[in-house]
Structure formats: C-alpha cells, structure tokens
C-alpha positions in Angstrom: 2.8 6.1 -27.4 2.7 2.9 -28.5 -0.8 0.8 -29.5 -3.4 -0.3 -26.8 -4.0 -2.9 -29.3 -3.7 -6.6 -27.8 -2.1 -9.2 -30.0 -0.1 -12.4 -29.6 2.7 -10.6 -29.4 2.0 -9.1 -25.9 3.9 -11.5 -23.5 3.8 -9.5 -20.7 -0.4 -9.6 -20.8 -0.9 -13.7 -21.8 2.2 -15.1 -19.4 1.2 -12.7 -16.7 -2.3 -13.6 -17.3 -1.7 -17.4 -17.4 0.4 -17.6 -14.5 -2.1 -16.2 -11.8 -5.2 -17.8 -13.5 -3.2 -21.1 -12.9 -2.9 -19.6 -8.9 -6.1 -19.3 -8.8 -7.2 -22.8 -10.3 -4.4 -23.8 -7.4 -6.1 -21.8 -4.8 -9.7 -23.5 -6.0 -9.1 -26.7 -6.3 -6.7 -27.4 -3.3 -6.7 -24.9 -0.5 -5.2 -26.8 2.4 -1.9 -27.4 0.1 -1.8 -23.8 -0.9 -2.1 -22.7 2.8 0.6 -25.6 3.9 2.6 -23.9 1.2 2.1 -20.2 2.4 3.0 -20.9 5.8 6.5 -22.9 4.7 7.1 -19.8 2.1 5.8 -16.8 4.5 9.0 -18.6 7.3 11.6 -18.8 4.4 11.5 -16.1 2.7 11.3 -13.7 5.9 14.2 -15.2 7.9 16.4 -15.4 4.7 15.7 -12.0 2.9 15.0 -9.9 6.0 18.0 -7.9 6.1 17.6 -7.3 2.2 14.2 -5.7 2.8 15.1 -3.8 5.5 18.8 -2.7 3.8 17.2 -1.8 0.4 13.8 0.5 1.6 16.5 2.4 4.0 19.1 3.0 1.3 15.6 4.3 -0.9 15.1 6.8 1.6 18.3 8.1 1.5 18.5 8.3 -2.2 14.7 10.7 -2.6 16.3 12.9 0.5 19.1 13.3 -1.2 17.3 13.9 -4.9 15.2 16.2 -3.5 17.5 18.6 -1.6 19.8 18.6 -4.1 20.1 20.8 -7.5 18.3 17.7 -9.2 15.3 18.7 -7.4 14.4 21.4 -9.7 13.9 19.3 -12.7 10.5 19.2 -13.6 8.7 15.9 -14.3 7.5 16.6 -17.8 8.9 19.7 -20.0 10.4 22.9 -18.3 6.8 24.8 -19.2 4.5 22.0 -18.0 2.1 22.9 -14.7 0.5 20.6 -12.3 -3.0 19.4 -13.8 -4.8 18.6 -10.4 -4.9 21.1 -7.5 -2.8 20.3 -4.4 -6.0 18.5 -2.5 -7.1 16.3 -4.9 -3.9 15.2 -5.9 -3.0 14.7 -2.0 -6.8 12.9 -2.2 -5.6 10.4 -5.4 -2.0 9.6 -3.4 -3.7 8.4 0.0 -6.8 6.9 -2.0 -4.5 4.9 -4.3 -1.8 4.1 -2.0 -2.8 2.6 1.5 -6.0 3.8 2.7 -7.2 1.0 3.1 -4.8 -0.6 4.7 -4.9 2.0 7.4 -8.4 2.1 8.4 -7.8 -1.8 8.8 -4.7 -1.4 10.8 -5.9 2.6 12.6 -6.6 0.7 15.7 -5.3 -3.0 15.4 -2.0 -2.5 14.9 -1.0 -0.4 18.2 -3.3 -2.7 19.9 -1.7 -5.7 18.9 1.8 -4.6 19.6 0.5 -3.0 22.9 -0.9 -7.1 23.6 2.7 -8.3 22.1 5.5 -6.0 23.1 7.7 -5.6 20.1 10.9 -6.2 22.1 11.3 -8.9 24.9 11.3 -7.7 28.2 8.6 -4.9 27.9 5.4 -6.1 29.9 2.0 -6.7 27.9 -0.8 -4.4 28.8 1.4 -1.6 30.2 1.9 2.2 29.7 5.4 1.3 28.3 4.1 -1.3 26.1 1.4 1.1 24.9 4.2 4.0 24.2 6.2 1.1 22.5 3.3 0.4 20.3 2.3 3.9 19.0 6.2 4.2 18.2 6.0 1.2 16.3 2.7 2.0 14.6 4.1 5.4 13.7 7.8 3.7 12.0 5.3 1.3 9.9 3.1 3.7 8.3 5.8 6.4 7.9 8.3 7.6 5.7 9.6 3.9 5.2 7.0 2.5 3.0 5.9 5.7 0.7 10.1 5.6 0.4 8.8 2.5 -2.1 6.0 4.4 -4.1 8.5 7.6 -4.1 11.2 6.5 -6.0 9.7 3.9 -8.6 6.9 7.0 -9.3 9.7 9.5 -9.7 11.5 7.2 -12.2 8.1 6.3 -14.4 6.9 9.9 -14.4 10.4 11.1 -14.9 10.9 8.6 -18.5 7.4 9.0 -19.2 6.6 12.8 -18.9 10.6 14.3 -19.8 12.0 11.8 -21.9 8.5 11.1 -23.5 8.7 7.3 -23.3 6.1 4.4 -22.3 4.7 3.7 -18.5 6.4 0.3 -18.4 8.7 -0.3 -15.6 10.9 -1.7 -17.9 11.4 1.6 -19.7 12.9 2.9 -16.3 16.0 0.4 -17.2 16.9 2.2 -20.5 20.1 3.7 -18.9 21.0 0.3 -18.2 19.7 -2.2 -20.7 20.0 -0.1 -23.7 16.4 1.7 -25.4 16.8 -1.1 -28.2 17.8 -5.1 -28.0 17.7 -6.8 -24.6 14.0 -7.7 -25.1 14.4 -11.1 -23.5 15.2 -9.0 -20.1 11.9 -6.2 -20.7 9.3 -8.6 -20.8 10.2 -10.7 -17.6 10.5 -7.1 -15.7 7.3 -6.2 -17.1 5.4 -9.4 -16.0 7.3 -9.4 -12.5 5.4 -5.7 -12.1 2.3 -6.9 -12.8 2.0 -10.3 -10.6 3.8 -8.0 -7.8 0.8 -5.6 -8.3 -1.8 -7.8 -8.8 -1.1 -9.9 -5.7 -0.2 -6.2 -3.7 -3.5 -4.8 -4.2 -5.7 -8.5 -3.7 -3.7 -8.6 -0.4 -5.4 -5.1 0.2 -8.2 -5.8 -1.1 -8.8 -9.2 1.1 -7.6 -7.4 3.9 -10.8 -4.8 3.4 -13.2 -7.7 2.4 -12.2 -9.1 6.3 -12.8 -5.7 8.1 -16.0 -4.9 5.6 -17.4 -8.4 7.0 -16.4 -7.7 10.4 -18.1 -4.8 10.7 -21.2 -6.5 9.4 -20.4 -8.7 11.9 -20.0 -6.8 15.2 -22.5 -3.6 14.1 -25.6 -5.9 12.5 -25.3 -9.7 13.6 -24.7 -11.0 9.7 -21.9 -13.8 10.0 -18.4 -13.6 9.3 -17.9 -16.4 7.2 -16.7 -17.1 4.0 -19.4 -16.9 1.9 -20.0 -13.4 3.1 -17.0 -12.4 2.1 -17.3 -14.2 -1.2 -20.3 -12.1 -1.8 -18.7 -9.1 -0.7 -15.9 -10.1 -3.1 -19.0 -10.0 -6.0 -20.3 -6.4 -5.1 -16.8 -5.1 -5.1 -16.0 -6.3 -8.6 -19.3 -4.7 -9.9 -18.7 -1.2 -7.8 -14.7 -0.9 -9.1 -15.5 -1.9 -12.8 -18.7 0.4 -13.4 -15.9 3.0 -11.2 -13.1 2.0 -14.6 -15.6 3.0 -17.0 -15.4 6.7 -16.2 -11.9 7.2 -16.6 -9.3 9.2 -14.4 -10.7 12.7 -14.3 -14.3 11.6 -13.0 -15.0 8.2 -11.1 -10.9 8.0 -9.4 -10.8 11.9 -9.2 -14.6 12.0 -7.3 -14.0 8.7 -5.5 -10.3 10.3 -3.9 -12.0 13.3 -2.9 -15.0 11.5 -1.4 -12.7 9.2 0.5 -10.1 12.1 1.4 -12.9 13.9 2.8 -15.0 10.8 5.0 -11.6 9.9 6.4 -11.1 13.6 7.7 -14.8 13.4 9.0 -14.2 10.4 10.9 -10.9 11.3 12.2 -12.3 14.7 13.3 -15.1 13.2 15.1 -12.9 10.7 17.1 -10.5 13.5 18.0 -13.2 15.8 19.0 -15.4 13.0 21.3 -12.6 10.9 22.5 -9.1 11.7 24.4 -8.2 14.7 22.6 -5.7 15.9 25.2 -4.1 12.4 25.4 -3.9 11.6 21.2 -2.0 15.2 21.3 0.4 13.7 23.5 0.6 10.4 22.1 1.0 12.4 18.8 4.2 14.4 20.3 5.8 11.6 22.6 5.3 8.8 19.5 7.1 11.7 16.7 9.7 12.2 19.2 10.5 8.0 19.9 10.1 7.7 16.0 12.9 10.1 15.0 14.7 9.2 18.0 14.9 5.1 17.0 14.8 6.0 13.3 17.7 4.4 12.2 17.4 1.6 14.7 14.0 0.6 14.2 15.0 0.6 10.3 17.7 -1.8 10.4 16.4 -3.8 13.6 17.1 -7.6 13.1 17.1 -10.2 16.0 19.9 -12.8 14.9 21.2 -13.2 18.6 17.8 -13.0 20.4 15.6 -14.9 17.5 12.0 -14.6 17.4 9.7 -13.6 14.7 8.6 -10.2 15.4 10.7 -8.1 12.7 9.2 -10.7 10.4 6.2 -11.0 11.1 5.4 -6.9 11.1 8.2 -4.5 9.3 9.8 -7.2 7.0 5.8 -8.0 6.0 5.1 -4.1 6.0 8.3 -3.2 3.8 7.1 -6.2 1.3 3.9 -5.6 1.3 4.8 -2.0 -0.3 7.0 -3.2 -2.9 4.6 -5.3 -4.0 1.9 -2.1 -4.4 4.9 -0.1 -5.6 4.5 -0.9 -9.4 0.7 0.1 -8.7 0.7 2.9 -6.8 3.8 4.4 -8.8 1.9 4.3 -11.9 -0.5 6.0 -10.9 1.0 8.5 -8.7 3.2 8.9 -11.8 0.0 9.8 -13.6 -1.3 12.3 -11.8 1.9 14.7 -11.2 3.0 15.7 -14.4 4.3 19.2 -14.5 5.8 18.8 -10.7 9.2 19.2 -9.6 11.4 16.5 -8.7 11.6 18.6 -4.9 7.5 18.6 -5.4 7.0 15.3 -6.0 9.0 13.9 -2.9 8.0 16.0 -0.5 5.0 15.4 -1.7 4.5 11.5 -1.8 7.4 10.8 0.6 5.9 13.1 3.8 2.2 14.1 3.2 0.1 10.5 3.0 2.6 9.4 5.8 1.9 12.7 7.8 -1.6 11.8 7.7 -1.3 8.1 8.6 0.8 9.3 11.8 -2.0 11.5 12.6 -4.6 8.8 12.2 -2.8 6.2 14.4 -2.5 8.9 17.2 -6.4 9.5 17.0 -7.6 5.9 16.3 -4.5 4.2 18.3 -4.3 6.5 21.1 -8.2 6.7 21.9 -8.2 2.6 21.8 -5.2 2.6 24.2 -6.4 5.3 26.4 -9.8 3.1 26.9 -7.8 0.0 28.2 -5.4 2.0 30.0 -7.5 4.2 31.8 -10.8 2.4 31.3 -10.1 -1.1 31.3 -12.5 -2.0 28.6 -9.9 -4.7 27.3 -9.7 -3.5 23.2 -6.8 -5.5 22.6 -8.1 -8.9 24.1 -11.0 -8.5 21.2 -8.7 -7.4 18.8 -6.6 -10.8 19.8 -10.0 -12.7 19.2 -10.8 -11.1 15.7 -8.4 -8.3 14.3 -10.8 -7.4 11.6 -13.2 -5.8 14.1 -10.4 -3.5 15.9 -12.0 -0.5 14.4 -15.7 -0.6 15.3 -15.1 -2.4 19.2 -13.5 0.7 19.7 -16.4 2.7 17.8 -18.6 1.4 20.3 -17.2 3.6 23.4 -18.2 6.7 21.2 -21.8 8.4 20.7 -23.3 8.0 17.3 -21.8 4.5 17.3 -24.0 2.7 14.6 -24.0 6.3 11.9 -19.9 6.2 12.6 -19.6 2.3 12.0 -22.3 2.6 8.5 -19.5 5.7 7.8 -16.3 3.2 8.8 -18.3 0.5 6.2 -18.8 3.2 3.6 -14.8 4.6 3.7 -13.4 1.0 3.2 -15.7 0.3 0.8 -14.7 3.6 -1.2 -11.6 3.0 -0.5 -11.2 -0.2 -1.8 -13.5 0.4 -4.9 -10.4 3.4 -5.4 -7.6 1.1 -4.9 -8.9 -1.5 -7.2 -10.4 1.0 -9.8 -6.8 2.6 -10.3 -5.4 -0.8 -10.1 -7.2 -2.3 -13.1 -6.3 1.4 -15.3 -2.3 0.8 -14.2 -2.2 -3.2 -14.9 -4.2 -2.2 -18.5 -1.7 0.2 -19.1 1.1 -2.2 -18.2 -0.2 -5.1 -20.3 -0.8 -2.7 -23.4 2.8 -1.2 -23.7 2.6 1.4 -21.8 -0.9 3.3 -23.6 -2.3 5.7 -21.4 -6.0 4.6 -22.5 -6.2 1.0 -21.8 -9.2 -1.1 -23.1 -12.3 -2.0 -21.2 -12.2 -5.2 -21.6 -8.7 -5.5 -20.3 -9.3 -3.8 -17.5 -12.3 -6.4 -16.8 -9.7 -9.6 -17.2 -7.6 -8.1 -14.3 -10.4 -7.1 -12.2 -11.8 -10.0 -12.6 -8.5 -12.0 -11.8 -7.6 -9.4 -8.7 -10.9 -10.3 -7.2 -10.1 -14.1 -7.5 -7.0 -13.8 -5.9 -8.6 -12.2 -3.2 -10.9 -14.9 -3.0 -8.6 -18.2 -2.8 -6.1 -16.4 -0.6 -9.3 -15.6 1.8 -10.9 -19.2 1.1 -7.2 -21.2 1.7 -5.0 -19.5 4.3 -6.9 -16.1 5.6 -4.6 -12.8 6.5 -1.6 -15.1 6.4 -1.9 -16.5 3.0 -2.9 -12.4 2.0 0.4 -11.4 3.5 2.4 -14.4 1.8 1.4 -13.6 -1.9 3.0 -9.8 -1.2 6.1 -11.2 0.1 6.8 -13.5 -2.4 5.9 -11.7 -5.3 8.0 -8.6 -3.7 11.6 -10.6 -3.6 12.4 -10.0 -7.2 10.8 -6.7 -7.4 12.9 -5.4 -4.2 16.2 -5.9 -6.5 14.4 -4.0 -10.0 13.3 -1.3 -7.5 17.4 -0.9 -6.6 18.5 -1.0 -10.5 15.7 1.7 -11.2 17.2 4.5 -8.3 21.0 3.7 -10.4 19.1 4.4 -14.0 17.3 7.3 -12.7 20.5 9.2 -11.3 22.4 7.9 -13.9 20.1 9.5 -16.3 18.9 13.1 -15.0 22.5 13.4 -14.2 23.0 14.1 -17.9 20.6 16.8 -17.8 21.4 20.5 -19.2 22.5 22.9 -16.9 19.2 25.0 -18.0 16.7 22.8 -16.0 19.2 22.3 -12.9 
C-alpha cells in the first residue's frame, strides 16, 4: 500500500477539502440563497435525470444477479486460501450499521404513513385500506433490493482490486481496466474527489436526517424544543461521541458499536411485534412481498411524463440518489470487512440480508402505525404531516413502556449515527491518503469535523429539503463512474484462470 503520509501532492484531500469548506462558508454566511438554490437544483436535476437514476440502479441489479449466479461467483474476494475474518452476525451487524440504519428508524414509520396520507398514484383515495396497502408496497420497493444494488456492486469492485489484485481502496483503482494502471492521472484525481464530496454530503444527509428525529424525540417524549440550536448542540455531542468512536479502530469501537446497534434494533422490533398487531404486520409482511415482486419491474422504471406530478421525484429518484451518494462510503467499508468471501457470498450477502431486514422492520413499524389509524383512528399520519421527525415515537406512545422504548429509540439513532459517521471518517481518511488502510487521526478529525458542518448549514438553510438536495447533486456524476466500474469489473475477472472459476 501506498503512504498514509499527507503532502502537497494529495489533490484529492486539499481540492476536496477546499470545495466543501467553501459550502460550508456558503451555507454560514447566506442561508436563504443556499436554500433558494436547493429548491431550483432539487426541481432540475430530478425532472431531467430521473429516468437515468432509475435506468442505471435497475441495470446494477441485473448485473450482481447475474455475477452471482454465474461461474464468476466462485471467485473469492482476496486469494483462493483467504477465509472470512468476521463471523456471519457481526459482519451482517457492520453492513446494516454502516449502510442505512439510520435512515430506517427515521423513515420505519414515516414513510408508509406519508404515502398512506399521499397516495403514490392518482386516483387511490388518502386514508384508505388501499392507500395503506399502496404504501407498505412502496415502503417495501424503497428500502429493498434497489438501493443495496448501489453499495453491492461498487463494494464488489473495491474489495475485488483491493483484496485479489492487491491494489489501493481508491475508487479510481476500480477504472484500471479502463484507464490504464499507469498515465491518465488527470482523470484519477477528479474520480477520487467526486467520491469523496458524494460521501461526505451522503452520510451529512444521514446524519442531519438523525439530528431531526434525535431532536424530535426530545421534543415529543421530554418537552425540550425543536429548534435549531438543539440540533446544533446535538450536532456538537455527535462530533465528540464518533471521533473518540475513530480512535479505537475497526476491530473494537465500529465492530462493538454494529453489534450493539444490530442487537437494540432487534429488541425494539421484537417488542413492537410482540405488543402491537402481530397478526396484522404478518399479513402486511406477506401481502406487501407479494405487491413488491409482483410491480417489481414497474415500480423500477415508473416515470410520470403523460400524467406529471412530482412523486417519483420526490421519493425513488431521491431514494436511488441518496444511495449513490453513500455508495463510495458504505462500499469501502463493506469492502473492508469481507475479505476472504466469495463473489456468490458477498451478493447474497449485501444485496438481500440488510434489505430482508428493512422489509421486516417496515412491516412491524409501518404496519402497527397503519393498523392504529385504520382500525383505531388515532390519526398517525396527520402528526406525521405536522412533524415527520416524530413519526416513530407518536406511534411509541400507543405501546406500554412508552418512555424506556422512546430513551431506547433515542439511544439506537444515536448509536447508529455515531456508527455511520465513525466508519465514514475511517473510509474518507483512507480515500484522501491513497488508498492506506490506517488513515491518520488527525485526518479523520478534518472530515468529521467538516461532515458535522455540513450537517449543520444544510439543517440551518433549507431543513430535510436542502439534506436531500446535497445527495442528489453530488450523486449525478457518481451515477455514471458507478456504470464504468460494473464494465471494468467484468471486463476484468473475466480474465481470470480457469482454477478459481
């Protein structure tokens, strides 16, 4: 590997660097412009790259089903004696913890019960049983296969280089069958830098999106406002938790902290399951698998260019963007923790496990939410309408042991997002240091420091909107590297000997 020694002549770390401090200086010193600017930029680059999102992540599935049931998918991802390092839990544990975890605890309950308030497709009425089955299906497409398509096949590529062919973590080494292993430096550092402000602005888009919930629980469970200068404070103890968490390297603070969060979100889901609907989440769980295979290929490529409206955009164009712009993150360090795994391993692993589980949570969260306006009219989704950041613990509140489940709820995002950002500072040090495996400290503090600011002028200027804006923009130009890597990857273990086929 090369050195973890920073010099002038990283471009990747001082252009990357420079580029979102001067966001952030943006963000600071004029956030009514910057939110003007999110909105204008959120409405172009949906309605005029939609069908490229949705095109590309569904070609990506394709491409890992077809790697992995193929005779490609017995090519280990590191040498032919090489074992897995971390047993099958706490690698399942690092995947969910490092990929959205967050993200679904936000989104557990207000997703299905904003699409049950807002039909996904014209003509379904609000507040019905058919708007509710409409809703689980579309809860279930967004948090399935689709989106851990993304983190599969830019993982497979960087542990595939990195572990086999012994090169750097860079997601410009995944281009070498394309660009050549020597010259063409002018393209490497540009890909490189594109990776890390796609990541960077990925996981503060998480991150913000955890800060809102964390403050809304606050809000709803103990009275303390939900303001900004909670969140800002929030923002503070995060940054302290995640960068005394980076100072105990992989095997100890990420590897205890996925476990710990694996295990709390299986605790909470099993106490909902057990003390809500359990009869009626077991048939949401069927009917909504049944709808999602059923409309698979629909839902994928839905578009609305005869009926208009902003629906697809708004949700699965943001979703599909949202994930490429975690991809270079999350691949890195899903990359790093499956050495020794077969290519068939490693997408079954990452492609249907984490989603598997995010199914199962929407049918328990989801379903007992929808089951309580349905059946009990105790109106979930006109709160959730009101304040979407307090989805989870309104619905907590129907349930015995509310204030111990909501403290848990509080203490899972909070883990979680200590996790997300704790792996995220590792993989952007490891990016900005060509590739070394054992990125400086004080690295990792510049982009911790720099994710949490992000977070904070996104929050400050333009809320969820201006969140889910940074993701979609900085996920354009990555969408069209994550295509180039699937062509260098097949072009590459295609010359593979016989012997490991």
């Amino acid at each position: 590997m090369k050195s973890s020694k920073l010099n002038a002549n990283n471009p990747v770390f001082w252009i990357s660097s420079i580029l979102l401090l001067l966001f952030v200086i943006w963000g600071a010193a004029a956030p009514n412009q910057m939110a003007r600017s999110a909105t204008r930029l959120f409405d172009f680059t949906t309605y005029a790259f939609g069908w490229f999102y949705l095109l590309a992540v569904f070609l990506i599935i394709l491409f890992c089903l077809f790697l992995a049931f193929s005779k490609y998918g017995k090519i280990r991802l590191g040498k032919d004696e090489d074992r897995p390092r971390y047993s099958f839990f706490t690698w399942v544990g690092m995947l969910f913890s490092a990929g959205f975890g967050v993200g679904l605890v936000f989104w557990g309950v207000a997703e299905p019960m904003s699409h049950f308030f807002t039909p996904p497709i014209k003509g379904v009425e609000p507040l019905t049983p058919d708007a509710a089955r409409l809703a689980m299906r579309y809860a279930f497409f967004h948090w399935g296969i689709s989106q851990w398509s993304v983190f599969t096949i830019v993982g497979l590529a960087l542990a595939y280089f990195q572990f086999r062919k012994d090169k750097n973590g860079l997601i410009s080494t995944t281009l070498d069958p394309l660009i050549g292993q020597s010259g063409k430096s002018y393209l490497r550092a540009p890909i490189d830098i594109l990776a890390v402000i796609a990541t960077i602005t990925g996981v503060a888009t998480s991150l913000g999106m955890g800060i809102l919930q964390i403050n809304g629980g606050l809000n709803h469970q103990y009275g303390i406002p939900n303001s900004t200068g909670v969140q800002l404070i929030i923002i503070a103890v995060l940054l302290v938790l995640y960068l005394i968490s980076s100072t105990t390297g992989l095997d100890r603070g990420i590897k205890w902290l996925s476990n710990l969060n694996l295990s709390l979100a299986l605790l909470l889901m099993v106490f909902i399951f057990a003390f809500g609907p359990t009869v009626f989440i077991l048939n949401s769980l069927v009917l909504g698998v049944g709808d999602y295979i059923q409309h698979f290929i629909e839902t994928s490529l839905r578009l609305t260019p005869y009926k208009g409206g902003t629906w697809v955009r708004d949700w699965t164009i943001f979703y599909w963007a949202w994930a490429i712009a975690w991809s270079p993150f999350v691949s890195s360090f899903v990359a790093r923790v499956s050495r020794g795994r077969t290519i068939r391993e490693f997408v079954a692993g990452v492609l249907f496990i984490p989603p598997l589980i995010a199914v199962i949570w929407m049918a328990v969260f989801g379903g007992s939410a929808l089951k309580l306006d349905l059946k009990s009219g105790e109106h979930i989704a006109d709160s959730v309408q009101n304040d979407v950041s307090s989805a989870l613990f309104v619905t907590l509140q129907h349930f015995p042991m509310t204030e111990i489940m909501s403290a848990l709820s509080i203490l899972l995002i909070i883990t979680f997002l200590v996790t997300s950002a704790d792996s995220a500072t590792f993989v952007l040090g490891m990016m900005t240091t060509n590739g070394s495996l054992e990125p400086p400290f004080y690295i990792k503090i510049v982009w911790g420091t720099l994710m949490a600011a992000i977070a904070a002028v996104l929050l400050i200027s333009s809320g969820l909107q201006g969140l889910q804006t940074a993701s979609l923009i900085a996920a354009l130009p990555f969408t069209v590297i994550m295509v180039l890597i699937g062509i260098a990857l097949f072009k590459s273990i295609k010359q593979e000997p016989k012997r490991a086929k």
